[in-house]
mmCIF file of the C-alpha atoms, coordinates in Angstrom:
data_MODEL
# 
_entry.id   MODEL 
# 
loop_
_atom_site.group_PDB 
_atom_site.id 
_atom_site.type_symbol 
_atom_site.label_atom_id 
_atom_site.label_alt_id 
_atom_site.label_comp_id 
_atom_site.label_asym_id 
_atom_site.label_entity_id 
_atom_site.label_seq_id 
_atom_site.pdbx_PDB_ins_code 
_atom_site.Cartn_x 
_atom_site.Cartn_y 
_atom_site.Cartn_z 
_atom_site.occupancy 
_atom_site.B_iso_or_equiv 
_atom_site.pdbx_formal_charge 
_atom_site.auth_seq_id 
_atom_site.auth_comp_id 
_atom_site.auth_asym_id 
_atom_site.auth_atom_id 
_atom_site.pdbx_PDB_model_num 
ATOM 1   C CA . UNK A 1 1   ? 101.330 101.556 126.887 1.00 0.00 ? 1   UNK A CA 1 
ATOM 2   C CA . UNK A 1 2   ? 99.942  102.952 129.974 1.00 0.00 ? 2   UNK A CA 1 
ATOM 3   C CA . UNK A 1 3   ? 100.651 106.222 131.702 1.00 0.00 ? 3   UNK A CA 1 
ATOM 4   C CA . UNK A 1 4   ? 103.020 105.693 133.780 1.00 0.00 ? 4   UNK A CA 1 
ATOM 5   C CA . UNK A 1 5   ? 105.081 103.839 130.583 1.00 0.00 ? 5   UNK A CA 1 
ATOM 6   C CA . UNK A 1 6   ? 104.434 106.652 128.409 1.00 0.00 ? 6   UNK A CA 1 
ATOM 7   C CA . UNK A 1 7   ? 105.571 109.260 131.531 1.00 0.00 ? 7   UNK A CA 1 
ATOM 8   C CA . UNK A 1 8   ? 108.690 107.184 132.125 1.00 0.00 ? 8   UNK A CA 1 
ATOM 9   C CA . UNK A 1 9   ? 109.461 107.105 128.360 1.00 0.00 ? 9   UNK A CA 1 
ATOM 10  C CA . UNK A 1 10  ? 109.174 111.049 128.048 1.00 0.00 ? 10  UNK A CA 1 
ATOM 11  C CA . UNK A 1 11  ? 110.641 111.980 130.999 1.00 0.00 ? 11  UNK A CA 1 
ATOM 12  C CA . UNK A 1 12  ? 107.598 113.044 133.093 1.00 0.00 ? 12  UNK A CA 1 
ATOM 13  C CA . UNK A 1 13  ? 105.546 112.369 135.766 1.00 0.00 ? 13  UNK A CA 1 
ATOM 14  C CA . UNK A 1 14  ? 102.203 110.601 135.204 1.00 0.00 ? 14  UNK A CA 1 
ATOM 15  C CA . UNK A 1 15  ? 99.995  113.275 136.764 1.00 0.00 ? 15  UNK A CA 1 
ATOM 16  C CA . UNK A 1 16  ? 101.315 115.764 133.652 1.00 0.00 ? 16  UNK A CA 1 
ATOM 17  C CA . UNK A 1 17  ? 100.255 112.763 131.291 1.00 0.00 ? 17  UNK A CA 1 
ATOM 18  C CA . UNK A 1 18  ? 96.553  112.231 133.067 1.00 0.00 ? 18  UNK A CA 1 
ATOM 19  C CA . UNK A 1 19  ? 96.391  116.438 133.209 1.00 0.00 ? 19  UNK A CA 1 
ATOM 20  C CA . UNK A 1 20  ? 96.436  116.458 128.984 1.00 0.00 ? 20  UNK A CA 1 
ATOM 21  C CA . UNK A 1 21  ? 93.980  113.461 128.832 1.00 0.00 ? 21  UNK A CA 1 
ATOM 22  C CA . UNK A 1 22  ? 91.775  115.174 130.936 1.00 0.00 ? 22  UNK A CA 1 
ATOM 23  C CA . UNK A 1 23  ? 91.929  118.342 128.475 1.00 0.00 ? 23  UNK A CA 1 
ATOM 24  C CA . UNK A 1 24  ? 91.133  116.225 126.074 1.00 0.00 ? 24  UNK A CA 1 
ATOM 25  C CA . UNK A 1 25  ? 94.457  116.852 123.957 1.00 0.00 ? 25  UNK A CA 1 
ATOM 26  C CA . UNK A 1 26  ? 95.504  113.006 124.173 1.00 0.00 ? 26  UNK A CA 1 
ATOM 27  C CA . UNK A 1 27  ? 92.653  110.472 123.817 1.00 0.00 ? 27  UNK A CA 1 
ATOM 28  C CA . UNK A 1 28  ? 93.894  106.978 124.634 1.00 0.00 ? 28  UNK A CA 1 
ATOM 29  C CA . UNK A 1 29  ? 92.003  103.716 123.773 1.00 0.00 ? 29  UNK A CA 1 
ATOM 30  C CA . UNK A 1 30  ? 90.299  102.357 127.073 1.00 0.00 ? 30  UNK A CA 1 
ATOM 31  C CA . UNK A 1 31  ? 89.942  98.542  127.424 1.00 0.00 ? 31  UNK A CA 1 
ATOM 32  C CA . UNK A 1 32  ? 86.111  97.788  127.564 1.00 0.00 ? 32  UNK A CA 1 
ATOM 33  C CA . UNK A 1 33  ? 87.083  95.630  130.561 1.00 0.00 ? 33  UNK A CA 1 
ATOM 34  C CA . UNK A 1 34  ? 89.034  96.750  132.879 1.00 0.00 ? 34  UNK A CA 1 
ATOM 35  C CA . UNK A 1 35  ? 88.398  100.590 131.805 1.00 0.00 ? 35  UNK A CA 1 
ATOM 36  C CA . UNK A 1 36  ? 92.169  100.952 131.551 1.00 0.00 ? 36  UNK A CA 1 
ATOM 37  C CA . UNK A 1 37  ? 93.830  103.625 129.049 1.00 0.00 ? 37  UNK A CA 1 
ATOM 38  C CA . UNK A 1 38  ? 96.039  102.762 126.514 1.00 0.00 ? 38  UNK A CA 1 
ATOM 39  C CA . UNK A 1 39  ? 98.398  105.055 124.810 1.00 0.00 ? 39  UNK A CA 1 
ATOM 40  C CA . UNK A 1 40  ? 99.858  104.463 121.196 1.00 0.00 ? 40  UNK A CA 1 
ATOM 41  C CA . UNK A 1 41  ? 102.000 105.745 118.953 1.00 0.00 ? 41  UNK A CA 1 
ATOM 42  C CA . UNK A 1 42  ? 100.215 108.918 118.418 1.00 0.00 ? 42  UNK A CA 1 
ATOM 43  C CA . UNK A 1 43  ? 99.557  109.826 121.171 1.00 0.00 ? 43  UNK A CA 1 
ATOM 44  C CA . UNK A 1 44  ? 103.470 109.640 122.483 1.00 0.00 ? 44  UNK A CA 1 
ATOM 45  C CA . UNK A 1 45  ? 103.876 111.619 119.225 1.00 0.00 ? 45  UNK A CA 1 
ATOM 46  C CA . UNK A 1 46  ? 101.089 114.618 120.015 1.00 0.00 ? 46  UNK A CA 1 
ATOM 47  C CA . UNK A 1 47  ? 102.378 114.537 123.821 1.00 0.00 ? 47  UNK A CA 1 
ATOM 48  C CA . UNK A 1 48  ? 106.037 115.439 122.317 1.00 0.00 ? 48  UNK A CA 1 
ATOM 49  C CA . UNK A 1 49  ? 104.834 118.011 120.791 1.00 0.00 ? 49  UNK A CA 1 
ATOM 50  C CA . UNK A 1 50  ? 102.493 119.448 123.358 1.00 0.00 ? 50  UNK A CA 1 
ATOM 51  C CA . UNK A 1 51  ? 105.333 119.456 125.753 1.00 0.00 ? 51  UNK A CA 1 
ATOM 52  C CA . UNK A 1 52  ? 107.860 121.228 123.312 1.00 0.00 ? 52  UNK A CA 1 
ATOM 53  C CA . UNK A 1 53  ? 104.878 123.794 122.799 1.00 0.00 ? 53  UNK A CA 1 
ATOM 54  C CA . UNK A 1 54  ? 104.271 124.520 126.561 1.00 0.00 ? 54  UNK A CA 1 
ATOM 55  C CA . UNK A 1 55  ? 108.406 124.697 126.345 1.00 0.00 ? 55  UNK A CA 1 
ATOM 56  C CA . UNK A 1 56  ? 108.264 127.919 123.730 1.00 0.00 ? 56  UNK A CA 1 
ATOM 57  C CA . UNK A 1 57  ? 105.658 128.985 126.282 1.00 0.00 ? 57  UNK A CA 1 
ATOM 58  C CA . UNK A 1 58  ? 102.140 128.075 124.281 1.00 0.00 ? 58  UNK A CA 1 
ATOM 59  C CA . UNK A 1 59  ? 99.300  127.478 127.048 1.00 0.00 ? 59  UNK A CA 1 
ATOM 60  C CA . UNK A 1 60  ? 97.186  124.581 126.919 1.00 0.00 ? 60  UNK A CA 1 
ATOM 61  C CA . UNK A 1 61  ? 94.547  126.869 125.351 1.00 0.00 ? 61  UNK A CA 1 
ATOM 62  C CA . UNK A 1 62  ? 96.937  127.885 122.485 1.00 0.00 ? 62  UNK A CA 1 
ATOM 63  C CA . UNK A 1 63  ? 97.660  123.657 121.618 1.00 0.00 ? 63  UNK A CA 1 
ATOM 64  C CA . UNK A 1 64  ? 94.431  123.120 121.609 1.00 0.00 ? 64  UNK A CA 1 
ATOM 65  C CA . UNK A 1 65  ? 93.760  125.058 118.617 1.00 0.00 ? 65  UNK A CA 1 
ATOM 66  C CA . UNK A 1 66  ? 96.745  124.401 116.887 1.00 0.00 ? 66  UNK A CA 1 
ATOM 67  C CA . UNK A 1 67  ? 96.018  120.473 117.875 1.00 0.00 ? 67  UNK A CA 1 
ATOM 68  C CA . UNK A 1 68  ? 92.401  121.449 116.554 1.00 0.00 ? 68  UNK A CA 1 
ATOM 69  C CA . UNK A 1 69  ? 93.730  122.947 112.860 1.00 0.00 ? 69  UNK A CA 1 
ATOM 70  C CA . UNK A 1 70  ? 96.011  119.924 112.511 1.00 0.00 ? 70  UNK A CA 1 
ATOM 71  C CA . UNK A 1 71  ? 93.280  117.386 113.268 1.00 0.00 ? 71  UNK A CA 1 
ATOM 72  C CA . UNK A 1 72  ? 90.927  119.358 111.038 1.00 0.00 ? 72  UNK A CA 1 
ATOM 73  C CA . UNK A 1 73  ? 93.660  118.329 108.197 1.00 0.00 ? 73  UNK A CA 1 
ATOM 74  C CA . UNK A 1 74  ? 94.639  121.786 108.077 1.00 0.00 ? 74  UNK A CA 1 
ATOM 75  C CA . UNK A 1 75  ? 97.918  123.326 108.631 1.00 0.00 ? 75  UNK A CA 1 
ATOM 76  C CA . UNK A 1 76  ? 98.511  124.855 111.597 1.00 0.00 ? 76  UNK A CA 1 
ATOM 77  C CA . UNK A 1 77  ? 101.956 126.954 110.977 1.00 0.00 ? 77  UNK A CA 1 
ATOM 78  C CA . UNK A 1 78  ? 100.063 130.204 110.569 1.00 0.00 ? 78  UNK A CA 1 
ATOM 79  C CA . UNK A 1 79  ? 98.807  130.407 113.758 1.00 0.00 ? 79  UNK A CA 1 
ATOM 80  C CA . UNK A 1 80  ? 101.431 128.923 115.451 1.00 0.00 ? 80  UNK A CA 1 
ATOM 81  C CA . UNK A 1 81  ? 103.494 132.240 113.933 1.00 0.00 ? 81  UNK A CA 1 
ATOM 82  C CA . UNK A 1 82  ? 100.932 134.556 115.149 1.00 0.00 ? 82  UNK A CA 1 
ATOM 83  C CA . UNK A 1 83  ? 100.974 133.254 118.578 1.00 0.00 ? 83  UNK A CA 1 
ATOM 84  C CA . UNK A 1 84  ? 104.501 133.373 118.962 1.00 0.00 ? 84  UNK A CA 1 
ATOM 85  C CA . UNK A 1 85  ? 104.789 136.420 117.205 1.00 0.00 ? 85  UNK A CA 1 
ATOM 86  C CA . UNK A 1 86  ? 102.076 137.814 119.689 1.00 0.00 ? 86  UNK A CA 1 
ATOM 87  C CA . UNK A 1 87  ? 104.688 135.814 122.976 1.00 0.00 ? 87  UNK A CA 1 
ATOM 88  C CA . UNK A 1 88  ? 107.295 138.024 121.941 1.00 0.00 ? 88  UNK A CA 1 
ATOM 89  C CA . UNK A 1 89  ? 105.664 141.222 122.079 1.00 0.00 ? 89  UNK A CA 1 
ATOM 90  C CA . UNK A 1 90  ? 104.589 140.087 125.523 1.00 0.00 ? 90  UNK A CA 1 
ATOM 91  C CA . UNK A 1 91  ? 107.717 138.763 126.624 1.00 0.00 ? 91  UNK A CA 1 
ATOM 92  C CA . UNK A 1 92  ? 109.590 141.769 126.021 1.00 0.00 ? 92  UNK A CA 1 
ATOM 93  C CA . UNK A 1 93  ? 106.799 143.906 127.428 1.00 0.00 ? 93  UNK A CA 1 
ATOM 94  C CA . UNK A 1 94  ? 107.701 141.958 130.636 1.00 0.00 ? 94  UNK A CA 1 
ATOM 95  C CA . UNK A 1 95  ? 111.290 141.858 130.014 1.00 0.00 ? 95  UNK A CA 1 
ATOM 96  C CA . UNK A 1 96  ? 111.209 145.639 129.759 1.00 0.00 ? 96  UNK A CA 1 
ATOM 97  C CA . UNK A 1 97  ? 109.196 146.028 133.090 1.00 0.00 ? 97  UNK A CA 1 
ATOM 98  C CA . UNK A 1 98  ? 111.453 143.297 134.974 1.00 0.00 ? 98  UNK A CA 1 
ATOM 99  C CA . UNK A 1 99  ? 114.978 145.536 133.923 1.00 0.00 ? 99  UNK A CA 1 
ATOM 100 C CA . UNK A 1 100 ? 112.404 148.582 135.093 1.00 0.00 ? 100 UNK A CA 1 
ATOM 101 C CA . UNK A 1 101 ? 111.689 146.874 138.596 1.00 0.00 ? 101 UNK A CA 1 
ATOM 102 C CA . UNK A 1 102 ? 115.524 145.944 139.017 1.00 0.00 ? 102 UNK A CA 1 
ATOM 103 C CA . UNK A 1 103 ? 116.088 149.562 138.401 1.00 0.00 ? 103 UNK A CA 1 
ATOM 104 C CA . UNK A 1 104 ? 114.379 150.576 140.699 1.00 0.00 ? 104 UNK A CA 1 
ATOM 105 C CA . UNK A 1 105 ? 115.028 147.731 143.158 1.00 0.00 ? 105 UNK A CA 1 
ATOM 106 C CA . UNK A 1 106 ? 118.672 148.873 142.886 1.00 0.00 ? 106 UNK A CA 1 
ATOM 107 C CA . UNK A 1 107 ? 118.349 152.475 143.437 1.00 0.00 ? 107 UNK A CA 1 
ATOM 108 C CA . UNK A 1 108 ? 116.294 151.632 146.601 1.00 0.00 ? 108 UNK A CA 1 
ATOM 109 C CA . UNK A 1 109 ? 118.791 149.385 147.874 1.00 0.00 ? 109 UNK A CA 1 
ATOM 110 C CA . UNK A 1 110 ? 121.971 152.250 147.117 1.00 0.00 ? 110 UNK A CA 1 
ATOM 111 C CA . UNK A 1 111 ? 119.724 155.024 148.053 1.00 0.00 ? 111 UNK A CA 1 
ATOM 112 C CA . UNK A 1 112 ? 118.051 153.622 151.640 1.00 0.00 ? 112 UNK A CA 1 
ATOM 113 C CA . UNK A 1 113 ? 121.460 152.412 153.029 1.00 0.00 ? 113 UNK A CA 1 
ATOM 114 C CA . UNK A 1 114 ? 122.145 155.476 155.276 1.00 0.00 ? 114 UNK A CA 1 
ATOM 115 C CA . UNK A 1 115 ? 118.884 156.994 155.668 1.00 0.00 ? 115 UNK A CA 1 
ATOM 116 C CA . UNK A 1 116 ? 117.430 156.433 159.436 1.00 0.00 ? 116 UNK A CA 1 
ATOM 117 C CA . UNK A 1 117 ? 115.009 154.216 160.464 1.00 0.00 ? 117 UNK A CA 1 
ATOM 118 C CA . UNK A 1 118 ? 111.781 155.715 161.657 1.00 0.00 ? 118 UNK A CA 1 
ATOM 119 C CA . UNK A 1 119 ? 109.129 155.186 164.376 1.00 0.00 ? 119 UNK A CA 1 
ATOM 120 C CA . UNK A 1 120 ? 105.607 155.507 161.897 1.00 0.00 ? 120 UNK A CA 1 
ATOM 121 C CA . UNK A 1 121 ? 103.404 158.571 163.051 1.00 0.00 ? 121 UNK A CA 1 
ATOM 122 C CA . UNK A 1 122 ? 100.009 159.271 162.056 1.00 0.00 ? 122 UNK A CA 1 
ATOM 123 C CA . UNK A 1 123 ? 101.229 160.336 159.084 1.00 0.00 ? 123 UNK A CA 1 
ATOM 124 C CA . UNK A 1 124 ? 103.831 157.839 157.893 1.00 0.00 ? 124 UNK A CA 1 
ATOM 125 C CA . UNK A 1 125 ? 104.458 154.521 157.944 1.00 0.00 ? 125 UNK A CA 1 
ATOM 126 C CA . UNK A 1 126 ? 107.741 153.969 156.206 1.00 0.00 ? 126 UNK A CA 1 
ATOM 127 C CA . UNK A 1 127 ? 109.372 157.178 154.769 1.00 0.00 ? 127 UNK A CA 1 
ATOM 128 C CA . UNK A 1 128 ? 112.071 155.059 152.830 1.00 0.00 ? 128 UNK A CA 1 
ATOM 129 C CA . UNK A 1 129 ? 108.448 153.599 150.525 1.00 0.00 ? 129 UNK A CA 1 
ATOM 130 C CA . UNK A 1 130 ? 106.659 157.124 151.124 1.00 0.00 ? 130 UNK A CA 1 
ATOM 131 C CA . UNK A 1 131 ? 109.112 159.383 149.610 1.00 0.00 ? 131 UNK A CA 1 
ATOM 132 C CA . UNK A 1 132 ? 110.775 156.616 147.046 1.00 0.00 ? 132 UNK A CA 1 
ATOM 133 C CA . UNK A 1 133 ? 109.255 157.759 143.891 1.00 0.00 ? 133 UNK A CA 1 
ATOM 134 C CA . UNK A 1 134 ? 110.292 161.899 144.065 1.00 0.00 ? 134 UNK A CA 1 
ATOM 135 C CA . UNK A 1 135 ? 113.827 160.346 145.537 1.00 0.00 ? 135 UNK A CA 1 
ATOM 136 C CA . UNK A 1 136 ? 114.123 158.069 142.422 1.00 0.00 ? 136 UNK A CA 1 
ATOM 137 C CA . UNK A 1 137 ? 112.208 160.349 139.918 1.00 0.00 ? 137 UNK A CA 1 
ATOM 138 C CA . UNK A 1 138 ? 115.090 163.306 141.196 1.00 0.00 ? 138 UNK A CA 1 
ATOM 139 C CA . UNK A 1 139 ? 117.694 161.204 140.538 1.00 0.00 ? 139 UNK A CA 1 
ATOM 140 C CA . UNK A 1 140 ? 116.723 159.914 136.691 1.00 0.00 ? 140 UNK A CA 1 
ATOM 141 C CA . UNK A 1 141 ? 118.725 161.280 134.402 1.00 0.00 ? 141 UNK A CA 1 
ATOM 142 C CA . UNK A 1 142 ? 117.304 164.163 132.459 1.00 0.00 ? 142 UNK A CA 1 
ATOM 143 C CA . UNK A 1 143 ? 115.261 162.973 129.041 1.00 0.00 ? 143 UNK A CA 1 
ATOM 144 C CA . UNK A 1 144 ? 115.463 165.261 126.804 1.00 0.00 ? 144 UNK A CA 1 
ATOM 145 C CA . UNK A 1 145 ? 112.756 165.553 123.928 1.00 0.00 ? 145 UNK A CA 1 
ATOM 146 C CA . UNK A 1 146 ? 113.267 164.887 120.262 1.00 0.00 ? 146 UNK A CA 1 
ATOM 147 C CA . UNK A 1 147 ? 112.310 167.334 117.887 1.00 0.00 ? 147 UNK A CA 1 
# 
């Protein structure tokens, strides 16, 4: 089939099927020819895959090695763990930061609605920015140490 079939038949656009060929994750036959590619079976079947990968949020980078294990004849399920394992950790690293940031976003929002505006002086250039941090650091809740 050609790319635009195999696009059509998965749902995408042709440039996302030529972007994987050119990474050299899908290698279709080309006709001697007319230079055309032609894609099979297989590699409908690996682009499936590669596109429910890049769904859990695996880069390109990431397929290609698991691509590379599997092609090697070896199993790839190990790493695929440790990468998601290691996605996770991320993910709710930036999770954790995001609910920080709204936070914050929040208290700026409650905390600048009846403060003045200001003309900037030498010295300042927006005191609702300048002083946010010892307004929102005053106004955290008290942690108190564990012994």
């Amino acid at each position: 089939m050609t790319v635009s079939e195999l696009a059509k038949i998965l749902q995408i656009t042709p440039d996302t099927v030529r972007f994987y060929t050119r990474n050299g994750l899908l290698t279709p036959k080309i006709d001697r020819v007319n230079g055309y590619k032609s894609y099979g079976a297989k590699e409908s079947q690996r682009l499936r895959f590669i596109l429910a990968a890049r769904q859990l949020g695996f880069s390109v980078n990431d397929i290609t090695q698991i691509l590379a294990e599997a092609d090697q004849g070896h199993t790839a399920c190990g790493l695929v763990r440790q990468i998601i394992e290691q996605k996770l950790i991320e993910t709710e690293r930036q999770f954790q930061q995001t609910i920080a940031l709204r936070n914050r976003l929040t208290f700026a929002i409650a905390d600048w609605q009846n403060k003045p505006d200001k003309v900037p002086t030498g010295d300042m250039i927006c005191h609702l920015i300048e002083n946010f941090m010892e307004d929102y650091h005053d106004h955290q809740p008290l942690k108190i140490k564990e012994a």
